[in-house]
C-alpha positions in Angstrom: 0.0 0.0 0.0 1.7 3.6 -0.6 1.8 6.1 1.6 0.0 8.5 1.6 1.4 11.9 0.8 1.6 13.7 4.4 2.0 17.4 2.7 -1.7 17.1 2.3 -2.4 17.1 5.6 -0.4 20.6 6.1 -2.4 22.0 3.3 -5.6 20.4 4.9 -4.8 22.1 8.0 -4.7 25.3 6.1 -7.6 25.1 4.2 -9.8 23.6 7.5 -8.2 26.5 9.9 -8.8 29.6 7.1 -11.4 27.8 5.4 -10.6 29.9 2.0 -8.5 28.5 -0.6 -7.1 31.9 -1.1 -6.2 32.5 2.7 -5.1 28.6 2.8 -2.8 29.7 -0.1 -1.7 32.9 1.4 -0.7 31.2 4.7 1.3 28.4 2.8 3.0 30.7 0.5 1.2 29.0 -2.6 -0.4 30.1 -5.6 -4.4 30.2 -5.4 -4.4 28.1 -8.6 -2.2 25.0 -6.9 -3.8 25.8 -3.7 -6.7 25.1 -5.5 -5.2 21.9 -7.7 -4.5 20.4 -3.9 -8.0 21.1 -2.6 -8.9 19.0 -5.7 -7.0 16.2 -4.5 -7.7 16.1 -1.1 -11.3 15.8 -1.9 -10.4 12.5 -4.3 -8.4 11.0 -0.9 -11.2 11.8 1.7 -14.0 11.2 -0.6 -15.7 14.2 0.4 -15.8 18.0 -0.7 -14.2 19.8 2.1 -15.1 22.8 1.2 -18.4 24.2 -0.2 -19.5 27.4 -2.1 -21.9 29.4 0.0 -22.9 32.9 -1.6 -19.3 34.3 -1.8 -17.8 32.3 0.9 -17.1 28.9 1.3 -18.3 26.7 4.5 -16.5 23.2 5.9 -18.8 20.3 4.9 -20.1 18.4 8.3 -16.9 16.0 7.9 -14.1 18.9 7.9 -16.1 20.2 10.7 -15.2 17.3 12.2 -11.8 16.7 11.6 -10.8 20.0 12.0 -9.7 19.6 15.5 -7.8 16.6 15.4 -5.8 18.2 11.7 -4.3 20.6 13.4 -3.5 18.8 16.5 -1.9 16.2 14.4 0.3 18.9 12.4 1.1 20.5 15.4 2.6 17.1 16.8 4.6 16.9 13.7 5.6 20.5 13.4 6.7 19.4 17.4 8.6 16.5 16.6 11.0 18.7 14.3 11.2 21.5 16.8 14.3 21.6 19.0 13.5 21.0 22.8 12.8 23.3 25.3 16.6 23.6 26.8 17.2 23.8 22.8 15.1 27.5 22.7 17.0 30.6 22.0 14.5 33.6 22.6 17.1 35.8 20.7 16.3 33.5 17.4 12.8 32.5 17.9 11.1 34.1 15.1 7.1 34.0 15.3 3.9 35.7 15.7 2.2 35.7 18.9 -2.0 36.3 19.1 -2.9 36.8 22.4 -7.2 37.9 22.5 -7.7 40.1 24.8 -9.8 43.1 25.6 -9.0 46.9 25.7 -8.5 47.7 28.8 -5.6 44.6 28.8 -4.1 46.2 26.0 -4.3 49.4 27.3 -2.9 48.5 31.1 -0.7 46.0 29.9 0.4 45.7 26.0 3.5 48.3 26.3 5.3 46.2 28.7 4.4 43.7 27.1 5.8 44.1 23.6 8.3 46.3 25.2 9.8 42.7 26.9 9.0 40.6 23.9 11.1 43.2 21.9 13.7 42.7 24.0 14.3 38.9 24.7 13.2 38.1 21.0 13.4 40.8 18.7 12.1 39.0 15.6 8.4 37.6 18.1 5.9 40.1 16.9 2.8 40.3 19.4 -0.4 40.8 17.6 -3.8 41.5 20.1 -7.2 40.1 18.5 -10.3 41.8 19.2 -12.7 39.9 22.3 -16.2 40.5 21.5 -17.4 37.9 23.6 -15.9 34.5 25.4 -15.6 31.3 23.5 -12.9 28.5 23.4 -13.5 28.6 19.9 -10.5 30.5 18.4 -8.6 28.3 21.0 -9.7 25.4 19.8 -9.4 26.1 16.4 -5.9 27.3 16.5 -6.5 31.1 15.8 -4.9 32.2 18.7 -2.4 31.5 21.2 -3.6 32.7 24.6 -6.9 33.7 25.9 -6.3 37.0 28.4 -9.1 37.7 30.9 -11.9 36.3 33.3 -12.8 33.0 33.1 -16.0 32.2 31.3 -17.5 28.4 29.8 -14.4 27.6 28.1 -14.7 23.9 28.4 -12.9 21.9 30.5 -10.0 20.6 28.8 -9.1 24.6 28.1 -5.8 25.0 30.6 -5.1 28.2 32.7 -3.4 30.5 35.4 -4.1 33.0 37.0 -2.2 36.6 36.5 -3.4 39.1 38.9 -6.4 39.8 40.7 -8.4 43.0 40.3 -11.6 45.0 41.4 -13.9 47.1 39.8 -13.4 51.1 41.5 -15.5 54.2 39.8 -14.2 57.1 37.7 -15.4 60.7 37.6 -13.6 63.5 35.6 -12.0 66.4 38.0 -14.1 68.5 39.5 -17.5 65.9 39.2 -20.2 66.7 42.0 -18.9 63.7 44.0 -15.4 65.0 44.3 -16.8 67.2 47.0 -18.2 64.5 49.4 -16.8 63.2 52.3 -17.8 59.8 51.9 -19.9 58.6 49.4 -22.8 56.9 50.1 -24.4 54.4 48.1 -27.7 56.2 47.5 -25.5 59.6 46.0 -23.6 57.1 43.8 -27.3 55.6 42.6 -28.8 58.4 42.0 -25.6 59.9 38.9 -26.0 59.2 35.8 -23.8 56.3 34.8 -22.0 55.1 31.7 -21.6 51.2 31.6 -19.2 49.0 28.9 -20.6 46.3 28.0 -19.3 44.2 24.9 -23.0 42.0 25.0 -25.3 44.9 25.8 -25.8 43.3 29.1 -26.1 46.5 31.4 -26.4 45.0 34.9 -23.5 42.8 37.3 -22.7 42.8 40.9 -22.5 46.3 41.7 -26.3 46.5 40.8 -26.8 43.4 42.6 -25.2 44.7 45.9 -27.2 47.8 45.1 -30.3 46.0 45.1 -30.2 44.3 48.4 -30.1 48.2 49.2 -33.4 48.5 47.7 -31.3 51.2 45.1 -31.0 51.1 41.0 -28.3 52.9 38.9 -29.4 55.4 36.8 -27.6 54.2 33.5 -27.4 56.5 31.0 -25.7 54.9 28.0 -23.9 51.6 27.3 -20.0 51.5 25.4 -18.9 48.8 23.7 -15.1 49.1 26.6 -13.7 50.6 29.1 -12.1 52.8 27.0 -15.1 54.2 25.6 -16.4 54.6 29.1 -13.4 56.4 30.4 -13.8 58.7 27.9 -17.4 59.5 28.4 -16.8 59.9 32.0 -14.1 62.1 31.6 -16.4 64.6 28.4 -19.2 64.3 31.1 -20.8 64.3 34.6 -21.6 60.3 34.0 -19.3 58.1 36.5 -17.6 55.1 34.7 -17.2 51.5 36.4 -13.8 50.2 35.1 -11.2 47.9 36.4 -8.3 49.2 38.9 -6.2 47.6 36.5 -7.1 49.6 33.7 -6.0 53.2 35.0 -2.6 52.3 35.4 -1.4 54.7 32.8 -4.3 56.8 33.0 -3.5 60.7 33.5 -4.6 61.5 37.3 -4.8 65.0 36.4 -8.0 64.2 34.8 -9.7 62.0 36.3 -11.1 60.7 39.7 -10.8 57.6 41.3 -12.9 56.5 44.3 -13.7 53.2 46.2 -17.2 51.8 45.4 -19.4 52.2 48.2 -21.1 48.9 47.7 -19.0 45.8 48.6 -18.5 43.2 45.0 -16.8 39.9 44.5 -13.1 40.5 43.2 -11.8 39.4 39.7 -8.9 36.9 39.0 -7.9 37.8 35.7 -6.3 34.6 34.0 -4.3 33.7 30.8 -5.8 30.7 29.0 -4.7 28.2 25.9 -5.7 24.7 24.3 -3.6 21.6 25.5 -2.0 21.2 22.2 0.2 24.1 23.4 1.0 22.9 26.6 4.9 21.6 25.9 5.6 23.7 22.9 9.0 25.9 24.2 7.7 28.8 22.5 4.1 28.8 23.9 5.8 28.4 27.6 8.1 31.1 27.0 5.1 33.2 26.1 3.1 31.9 29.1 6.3 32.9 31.1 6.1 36.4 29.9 3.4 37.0 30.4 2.7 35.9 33.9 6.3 37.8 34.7 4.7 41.7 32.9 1.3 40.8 34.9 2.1 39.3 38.1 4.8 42.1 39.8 2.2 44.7 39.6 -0.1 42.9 41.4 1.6 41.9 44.2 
């Protein structure tokens, strides 16, 4: 029996992860055309289509679907096996991109020191930050990104993770805001402003109102922001009082803006850094992992 041609299933990988013969290609550093001419024969050795026209796209069929998983953890075992071992790993000459999905306010608090380290341990690592408009294992799962930055949500239980810091939620008021000049503010005052609320889902209500409500008190919310970001910046245009993490004003300029201590008492947040089990060995992965944890953790303690 001959064997069967094993660059197929690096092309298969391709095609299943970007699921675009064109983006397959790109990725491989093929032509669309024999990108295209290896598409055709991977559908003659699995004995089904693969991939499917659907309007301008194309879709997996119900078997790549199911073999996407278990393609790209096979080619990463192989891609493994010709790796050098971890003692083997020279940061200096490790050249690779790095997706880390994470939202704003990570970016914001923590990407300069972040690329500022990677920068100068590995100079060719570039760190790119995906966009997190909700939590899912998926892009995990499917290989699209390396680590998973932020609170813990149903990512499934074979997803691994640690924990980075621990943070709390604190309110924001631009200089000279109303509440600047009390004493101590009590929760009824902090009800009763206007607030401005991020919320990537639309979902407008957490443990602050919760804690409010056993006071028999509602937030007045005013509008809803897509992150912390846009919230800051609202609160700091306005007399609406933003809820963000501590975290988050880290490099914020004090000169504009007000921090105070919620008057309501709220669960803390472990903020964690999360990836698929696949990763778990690879040198390069830990060494991320490793950075990571060392940019997050001193900050926090």
């Amino acid at each position: 029996m001959a064997e069967p041609d094993l660059n197929l299933l690096f092309a298969l990988e391709a095609l299943l992860t970007e699921a675009s013969v064109v983006g397959a290609a790109r990725r491989l550093g093929l032509s669309a055309s024999a990108m295209s001419r290896t598409l055709s024969r991977l559908r003659n050795v699995t004995g089904d289509p693969l991939l499917v026209r659907a309007g301008r796209t194309m879709v997996l069929t119900p078997y790549a679907e199911a073999i996407r998983e278990r393609t790209q953890t096979a080619v990463f075992e192989a891609r493994g096996v010709l790796r050098p071992d971890a003692s083997a790993l020279s940061p200096a000459e490790l050249e690779r991109t790095f997706i880390l999905r994470t939202n704003d306010g990570f970016v914001e608090a923590f990407g300069p020191a972040l690329i500022a380290a990677a920068a100068k341990a590995a100079p060719r690592v570039r760190v790119r930050f995906a966009p997190k408009p909700e939590k899912s294992s998926a892009p995990l799962r499917a290989g699209q990104v390396d680590l998973e930055i932020g609170v813990l949500g149903d990512m499934g239980p074979e997803i691994r993770l640690q924990a980075l810091f621990r943070d709390r939620f604190v309110g924001v008021v631009r200089k000279g805001h109303p509440l600047m000049a009390e004493a101590e503010i009590a929760a009824g005052r902090y009800a009763g402003c206007g607030h401005v609320v991020a919320s990537r889902s639309g979902r407008i209500t957490g443990p602050v109102d919760e804690a409010l409500a056993e006071l028999g008190l509602q937030r007045n919310i005013a509008a809803v922001v897509p992150s912390f970001p846009a919230a800051l910046a609202v609160a700091q245009a306005s007399d609406l009082v933003a809820l963000v993490p501590a975290s988050f004003l880290r490099h914020q300029p004090s000169d504009r803006i007000w921090v105070f201590e919620l008057p309501v008492k709220t669960r803390g947040i472990t903020v964690s850094q999360m990836w698929h089990p696949r990763v778990e060995a690879d040198p390069a992965h830990r060494w991320l992992r490793q950075l990571v944890l060392d940019v997050c953790r001193p900050q926090h303690r």
